[in-house]
C-alpha positions in Angstrom: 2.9 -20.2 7.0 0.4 -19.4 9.9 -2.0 -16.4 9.9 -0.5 -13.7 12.1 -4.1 -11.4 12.0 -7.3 -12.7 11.5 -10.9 -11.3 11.5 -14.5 -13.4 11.3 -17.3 -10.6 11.2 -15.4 -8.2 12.9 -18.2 -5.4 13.6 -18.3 -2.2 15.3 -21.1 0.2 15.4 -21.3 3.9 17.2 -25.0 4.8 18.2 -27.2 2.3 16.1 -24.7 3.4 12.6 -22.4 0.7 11.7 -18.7 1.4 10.4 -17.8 -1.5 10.4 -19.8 -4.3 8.8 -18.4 -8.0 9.5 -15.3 -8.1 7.6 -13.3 -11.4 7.7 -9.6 -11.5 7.1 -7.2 -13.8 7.3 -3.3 -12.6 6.9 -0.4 -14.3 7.1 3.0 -14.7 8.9 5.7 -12.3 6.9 3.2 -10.5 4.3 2.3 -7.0 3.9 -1.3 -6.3 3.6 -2.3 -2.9 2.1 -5.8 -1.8 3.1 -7.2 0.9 1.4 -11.0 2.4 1.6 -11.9 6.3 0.8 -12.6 8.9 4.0 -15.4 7.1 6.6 -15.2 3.5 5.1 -14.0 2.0 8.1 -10.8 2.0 7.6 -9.2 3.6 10.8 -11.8 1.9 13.1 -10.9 -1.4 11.5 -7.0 -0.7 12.8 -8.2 0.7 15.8 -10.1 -2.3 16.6 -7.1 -4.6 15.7 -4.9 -2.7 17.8 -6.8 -3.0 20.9 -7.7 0.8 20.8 -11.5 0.1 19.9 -13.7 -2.8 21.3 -15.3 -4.7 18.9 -18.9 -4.7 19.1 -19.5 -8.1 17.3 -17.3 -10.8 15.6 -14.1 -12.0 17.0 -10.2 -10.3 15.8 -7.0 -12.5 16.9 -4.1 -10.7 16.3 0.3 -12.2 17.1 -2.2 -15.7 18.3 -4.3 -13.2 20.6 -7.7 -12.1 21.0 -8.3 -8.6 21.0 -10.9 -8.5 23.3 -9.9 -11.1 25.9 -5.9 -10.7 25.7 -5.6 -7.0 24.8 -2.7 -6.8 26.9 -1.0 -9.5 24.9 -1.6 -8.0 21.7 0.1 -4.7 22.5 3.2 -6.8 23.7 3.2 -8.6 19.9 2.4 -5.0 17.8 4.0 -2.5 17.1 2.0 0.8 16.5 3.3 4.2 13.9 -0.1 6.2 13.4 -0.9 9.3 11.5 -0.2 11.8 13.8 3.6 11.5 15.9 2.4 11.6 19.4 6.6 12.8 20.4 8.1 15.0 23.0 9.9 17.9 21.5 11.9 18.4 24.5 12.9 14.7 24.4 16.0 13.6 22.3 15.3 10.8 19.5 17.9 8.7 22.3 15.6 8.9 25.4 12.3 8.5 24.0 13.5 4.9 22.3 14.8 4.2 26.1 11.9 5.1 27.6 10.0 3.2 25.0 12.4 0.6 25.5 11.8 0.4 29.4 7.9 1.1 29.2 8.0 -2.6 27.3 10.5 -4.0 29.9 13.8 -4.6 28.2 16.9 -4.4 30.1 19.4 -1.7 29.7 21.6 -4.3 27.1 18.4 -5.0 25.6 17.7 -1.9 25.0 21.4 -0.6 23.9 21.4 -3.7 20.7 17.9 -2.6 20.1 19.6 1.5 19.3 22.2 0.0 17.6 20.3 -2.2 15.2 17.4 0.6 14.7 20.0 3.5 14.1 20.6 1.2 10.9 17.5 0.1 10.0 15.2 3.4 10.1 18.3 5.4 8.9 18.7 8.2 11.8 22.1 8.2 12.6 23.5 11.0 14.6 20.0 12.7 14.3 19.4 10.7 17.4 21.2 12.5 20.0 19.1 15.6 19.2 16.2 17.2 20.4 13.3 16.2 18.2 12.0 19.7 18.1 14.6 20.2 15.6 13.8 17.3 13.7 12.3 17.5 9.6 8.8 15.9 9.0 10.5 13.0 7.7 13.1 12.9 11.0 9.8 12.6 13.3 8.1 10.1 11.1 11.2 7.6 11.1 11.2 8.4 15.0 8.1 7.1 15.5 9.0 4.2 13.5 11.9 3.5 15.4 10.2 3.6 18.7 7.3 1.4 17.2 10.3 -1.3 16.4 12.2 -0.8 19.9 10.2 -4.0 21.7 11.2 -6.3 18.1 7.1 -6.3 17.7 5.8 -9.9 15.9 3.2 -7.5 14.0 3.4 -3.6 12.7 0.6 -1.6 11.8 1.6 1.3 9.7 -1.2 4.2 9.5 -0.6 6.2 6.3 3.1 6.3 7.0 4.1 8.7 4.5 1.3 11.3 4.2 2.6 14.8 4.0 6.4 13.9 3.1 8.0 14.9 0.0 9.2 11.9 -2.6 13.1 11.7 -1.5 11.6 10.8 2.1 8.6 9.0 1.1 10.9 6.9 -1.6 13.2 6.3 2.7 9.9 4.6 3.9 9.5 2.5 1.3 12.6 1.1 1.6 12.6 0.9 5.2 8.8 -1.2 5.1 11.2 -3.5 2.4 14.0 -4.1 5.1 11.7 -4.5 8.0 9.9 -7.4 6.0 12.7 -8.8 4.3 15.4 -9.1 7.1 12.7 -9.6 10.2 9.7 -11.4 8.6 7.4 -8.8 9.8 3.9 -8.5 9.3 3.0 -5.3 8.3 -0.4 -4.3 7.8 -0.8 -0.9 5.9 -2.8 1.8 5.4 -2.2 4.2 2.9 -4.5 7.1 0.6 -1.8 6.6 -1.8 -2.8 3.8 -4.4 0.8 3.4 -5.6 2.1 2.9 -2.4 0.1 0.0 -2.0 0.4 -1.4 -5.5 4.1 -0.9 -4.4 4.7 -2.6 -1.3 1.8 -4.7 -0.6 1.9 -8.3 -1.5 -1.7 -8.5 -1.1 -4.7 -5.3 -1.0 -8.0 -5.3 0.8 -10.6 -2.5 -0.1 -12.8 -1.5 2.3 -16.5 0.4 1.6 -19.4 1.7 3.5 -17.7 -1.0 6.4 -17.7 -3.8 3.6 -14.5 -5.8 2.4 -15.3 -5.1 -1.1 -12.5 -6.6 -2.4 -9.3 -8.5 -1.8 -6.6 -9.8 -3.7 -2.9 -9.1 -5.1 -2.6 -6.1 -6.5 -1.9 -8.1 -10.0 -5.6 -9.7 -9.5 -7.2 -6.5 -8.8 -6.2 -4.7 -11.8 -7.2 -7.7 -13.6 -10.5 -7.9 -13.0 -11.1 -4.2 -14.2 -10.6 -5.2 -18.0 -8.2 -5.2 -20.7 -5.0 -3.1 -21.1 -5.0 -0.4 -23.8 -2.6 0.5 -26.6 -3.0 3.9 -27.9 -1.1 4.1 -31.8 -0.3 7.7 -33.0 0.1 7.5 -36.9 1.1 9.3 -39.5 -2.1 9.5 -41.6 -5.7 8.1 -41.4 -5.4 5.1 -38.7 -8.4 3.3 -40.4 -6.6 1.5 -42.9 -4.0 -0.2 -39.8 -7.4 -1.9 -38.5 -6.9 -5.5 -40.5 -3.7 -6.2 -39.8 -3.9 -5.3 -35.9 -6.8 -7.1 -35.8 -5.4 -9.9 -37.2 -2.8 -9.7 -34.5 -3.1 -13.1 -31.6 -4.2 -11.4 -28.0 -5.9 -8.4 -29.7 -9.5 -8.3 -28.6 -10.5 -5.0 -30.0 -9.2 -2.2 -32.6 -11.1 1.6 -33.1 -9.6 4.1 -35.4 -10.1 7.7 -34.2 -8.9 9.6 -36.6 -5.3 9.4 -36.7 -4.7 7.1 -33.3 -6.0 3.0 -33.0 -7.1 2.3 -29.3 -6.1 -1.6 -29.4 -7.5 -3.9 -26.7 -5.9 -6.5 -25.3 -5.7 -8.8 -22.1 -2.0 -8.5 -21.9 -0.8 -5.5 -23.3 3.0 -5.9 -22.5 2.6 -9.3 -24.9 1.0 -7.8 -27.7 2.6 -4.5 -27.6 5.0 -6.0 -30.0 3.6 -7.8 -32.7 1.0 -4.7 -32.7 4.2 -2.7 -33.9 5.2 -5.1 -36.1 2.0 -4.8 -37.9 1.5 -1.4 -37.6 5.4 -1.8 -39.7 3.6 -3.8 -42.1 0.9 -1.6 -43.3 3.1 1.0 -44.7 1.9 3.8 -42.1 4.6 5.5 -40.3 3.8 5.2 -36.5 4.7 8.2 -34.2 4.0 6.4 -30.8 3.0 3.9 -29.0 1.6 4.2 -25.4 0.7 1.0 -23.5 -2.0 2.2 -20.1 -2.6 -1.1 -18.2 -5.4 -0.7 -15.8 -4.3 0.9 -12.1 -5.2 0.6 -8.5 -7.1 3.7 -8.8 -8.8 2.1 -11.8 -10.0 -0.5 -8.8 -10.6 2.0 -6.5 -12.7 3.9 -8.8 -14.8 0.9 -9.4 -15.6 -0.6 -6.2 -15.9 2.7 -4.5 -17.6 5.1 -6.9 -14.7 7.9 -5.5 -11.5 8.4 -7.2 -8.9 8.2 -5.3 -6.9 11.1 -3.5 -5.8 13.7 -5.7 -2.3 14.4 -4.0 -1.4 10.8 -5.1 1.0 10.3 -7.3 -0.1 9.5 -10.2 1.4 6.0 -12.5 3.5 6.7 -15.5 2.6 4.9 -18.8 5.1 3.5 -21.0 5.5 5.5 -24.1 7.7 3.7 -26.7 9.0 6.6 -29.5 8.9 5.5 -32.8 12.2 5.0 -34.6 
């Protein structure tokens, strides 16, 4: 594997007040790396730096094997760019702005007819494209802009919050798309995103950025982790006090508190013990209503390193309920 985007102290400041604070990253060829950080954390000036739309004002960025700073013009040959906001002509047809994209990056008319056909396919627009994009749903335009971010086959794709403001059916179409693009091309995809279960979704690996710091990096598996110990709640028929012994007694359990009717159990892994925690629970005679299993979340992280939760439109995790028989 060889690093496709890499950062050592990669600092920008604006009028004496730093954003960004020397951040060092280092990701590689074929991942997708979720970057997260609350409102003014440096976030979008970190991406804007990286995609040669901000000059750094220290450190060095290298980005598809180029500098940012020295070789901008290279980088934007190697990246491919879908912000926030669609910048897309409503008078244009979804067909002639991915030509004109096409052209602007200097693809022949073939190149750019196989390039159509393969991202009519891939970003799932279809006959869509042969219409004006004034008439075009949220989640029309946002595809679009992928599509024409795809058009030159980029080495490198930055994503910026890709599925803000669209409902689940079309959020649930990005998704997959960010799948296919990494899957079948071995794109890099670097991601931001205010949803945390987006990123625990798609990212193989997560960087949190706050007050211009990396605060923390890591799979999302190794960031839950270091937040603490799942949690079983028990819902019992009667006074949960008398379960305590034999839970406790259970391997993996690291804690046990009645409260009242309910045990909150403890334990580093949660989906192992969830088991033999039932089967004692059996044991003592007390009929068990429910058991819930809450393993720690992104937004668990989030909250921790940041001090902010995270945004309340985000969906919000399930837990696993298991109904007593």
């Amino acid at each position: 594997m060889r690093t496709t985007i890499s950062a050592d102290k990669l600092a920008r400041q604006f009028d004496g007040v730093t954003a960004v604070d020397e951040i060092d990253l280092d990701i590689q060829q074929g991942e997708i790396y979720g970057f997260l950080g609350p409102n003014g954390a440096g976030k979008s000036t970190t991406v804007r730096m990286l995609c040669t739309l901000l000059a750094p004002t220290s450190g060095r960025a290298v980005v598809g094997g180029h500098d940012v700073a020295t070789h901008p013009g290279q980088v934007r040959l190697a990246i491919g760019v879908a912000l926030q906001e669609a910048a897309l002509d409503p008078k244009q047809t979804g067909v002639e702005l991915l030509r004109l994209q096409g052209r602007l990056y200097g693809l022949s008319r073939a190149e750019i007819d196989q390039r159509l056909a393969d991202l009519a396919t891939l970003v799932d627009i279809g006959d869509a494209l042969n219409r004006r994009i004034a008439t075009y749903s949220g989640g029309m335009k946002r595809r679009l802009d992928l599509a024409a971010a795809l058009v030159h086959n980029p080495e490198v794709l930055f994503l910026d919050e890709p599925t803000t403001g669209l409902d689940p059916v079309s959020r649930a179409r990005v998704w997959e798309e960010v799948r296919r693009l990494n899957r079948e091309l071995d794109m890099t995809i670097f991601l931001t995103t205010q949803y945390l279960e987006e990123a625990d979704e798609l990212a193989d690996r997560v960087g949190i950025i706050n007050e211009g710091k990396l605060v923390a990096e890591g799979t999302p598996f190794e960031l839950k982790r270091r937040i603490g110990n799942d949690v079983i709640f028990a819902r019992l028929d009667g006074d949960a006090s008398g379960a305590c012994p034999m839970v406790e007694a259970v391997a993996g359990v690291a804690g046990v508190e009645p409260q009242g009717n309910e045990l909150v159990i403890t334990a580093a892994e949660g989906t192992a013990v969830i088991g033999p925690v039932a089967v004692a629970l059996n044991n003592c005679g007390i009929p068990v209503r429910d058991l819930t299993l809450r393993t720690p979340t992104l937004d668990d992280v989030f909250l921790e390193l940041t001090g902010q939760p995270a945004e309340e439109d985000a969906p919000a995790p399930t837990p696993a309920v298991v109904e007593a028989a």
